[in-house]
KOLNUDO-85402 format. One record per residue (C-alpha): residue number from 1; residue in three letters; z, x, y. Coordinates in pm, whole numbers, plus 50000, padded with zeros to 5 digits. Each point is the difference from the previous one (the first is absolute). Layout:
N
<NUM ALA <Z X Y>>
...
end
This chain:
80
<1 UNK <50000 50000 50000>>
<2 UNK <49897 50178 50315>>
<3 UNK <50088 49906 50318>>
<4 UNK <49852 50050 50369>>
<5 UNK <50146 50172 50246>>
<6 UNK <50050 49711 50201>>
<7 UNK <50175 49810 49713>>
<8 UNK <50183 50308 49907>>
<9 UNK <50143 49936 50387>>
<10 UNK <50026 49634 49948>>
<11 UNK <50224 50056 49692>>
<12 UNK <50232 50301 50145>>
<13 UNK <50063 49759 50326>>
<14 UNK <50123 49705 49745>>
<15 UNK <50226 50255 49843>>
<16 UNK <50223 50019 50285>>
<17 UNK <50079 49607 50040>>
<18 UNK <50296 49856 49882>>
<19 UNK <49776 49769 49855>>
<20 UNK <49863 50277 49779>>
<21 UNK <50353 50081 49884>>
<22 UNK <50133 49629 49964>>
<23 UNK <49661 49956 49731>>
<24 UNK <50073 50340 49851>>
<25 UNK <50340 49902 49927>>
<26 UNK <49881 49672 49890>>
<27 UNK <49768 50152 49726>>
<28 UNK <50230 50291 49904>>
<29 UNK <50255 49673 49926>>
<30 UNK <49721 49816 49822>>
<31 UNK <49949 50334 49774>>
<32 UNK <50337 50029 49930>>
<33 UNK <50052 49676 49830>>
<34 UNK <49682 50057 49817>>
<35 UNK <50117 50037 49596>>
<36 UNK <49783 50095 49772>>
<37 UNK <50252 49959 49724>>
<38 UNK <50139 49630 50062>>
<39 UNK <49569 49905 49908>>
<40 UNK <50046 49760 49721>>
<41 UNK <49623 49993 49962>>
<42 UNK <49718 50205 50011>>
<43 UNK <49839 49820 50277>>
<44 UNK <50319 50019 50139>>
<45 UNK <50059 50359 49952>>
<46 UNK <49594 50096 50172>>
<47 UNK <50039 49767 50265>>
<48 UNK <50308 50181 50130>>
<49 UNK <49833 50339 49935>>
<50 UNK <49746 49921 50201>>
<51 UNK <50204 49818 50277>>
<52 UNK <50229 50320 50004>>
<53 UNK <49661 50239 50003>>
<54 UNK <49918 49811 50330>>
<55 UNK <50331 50035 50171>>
<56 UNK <50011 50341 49911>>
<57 UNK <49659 50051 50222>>
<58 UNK <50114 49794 50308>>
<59 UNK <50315 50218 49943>>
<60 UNK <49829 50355 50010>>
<61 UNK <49713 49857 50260>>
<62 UNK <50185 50209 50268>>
<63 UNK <50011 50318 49819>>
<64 UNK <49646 50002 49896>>
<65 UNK <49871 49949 50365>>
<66 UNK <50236 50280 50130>>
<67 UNK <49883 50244 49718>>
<68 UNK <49608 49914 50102>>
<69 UNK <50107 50126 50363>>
<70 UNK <50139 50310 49800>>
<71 UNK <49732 50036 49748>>
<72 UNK <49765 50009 50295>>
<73 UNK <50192 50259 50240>>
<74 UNK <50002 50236 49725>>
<75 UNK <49640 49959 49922>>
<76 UNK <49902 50016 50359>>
<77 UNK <49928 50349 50173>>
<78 UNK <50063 49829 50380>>
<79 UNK <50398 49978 49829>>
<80 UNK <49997 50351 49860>>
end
């Protein structure tokens, strides 16, 4: 998933609302009462695999845009 400098922007201003943080801490709650083990079923037991696999993206969403900005610094001579 690439992303253009101008969303790369977009997404590093949303970071620093408190609306960020309050749906961060939403979805790190949501992940946390994600159990894999109390799946009775098999259905049960992909459907909250998957649901968790999601959360786990919107969690990490932040990281992975700062690391592009990283990633990019390092690979570009103006930064060196």
């Amino acid at each position: 998933m690439g992303l253009t400098e101008r969303e790369e922007e977009q997404a590093r201003e949303m970071f620093m609302t408190s609306g960020w943080s309050a749906f961060i801490e939403q979805i790190e709650d949501q992940a946390d009462l994600c159990n894999l083990d109390a799946c009775t079923t098999l259905e049960d037991l992909w459907f909250n695999k998957g649901r968790l696999a999601v959360l786990r993206m919107l969690i990490n969403y932040e990281s992975y845009v700062k690391n592009l900005g990283e990633e990019e610094s390092e690979l570009d001579p103006i930064y060196q």
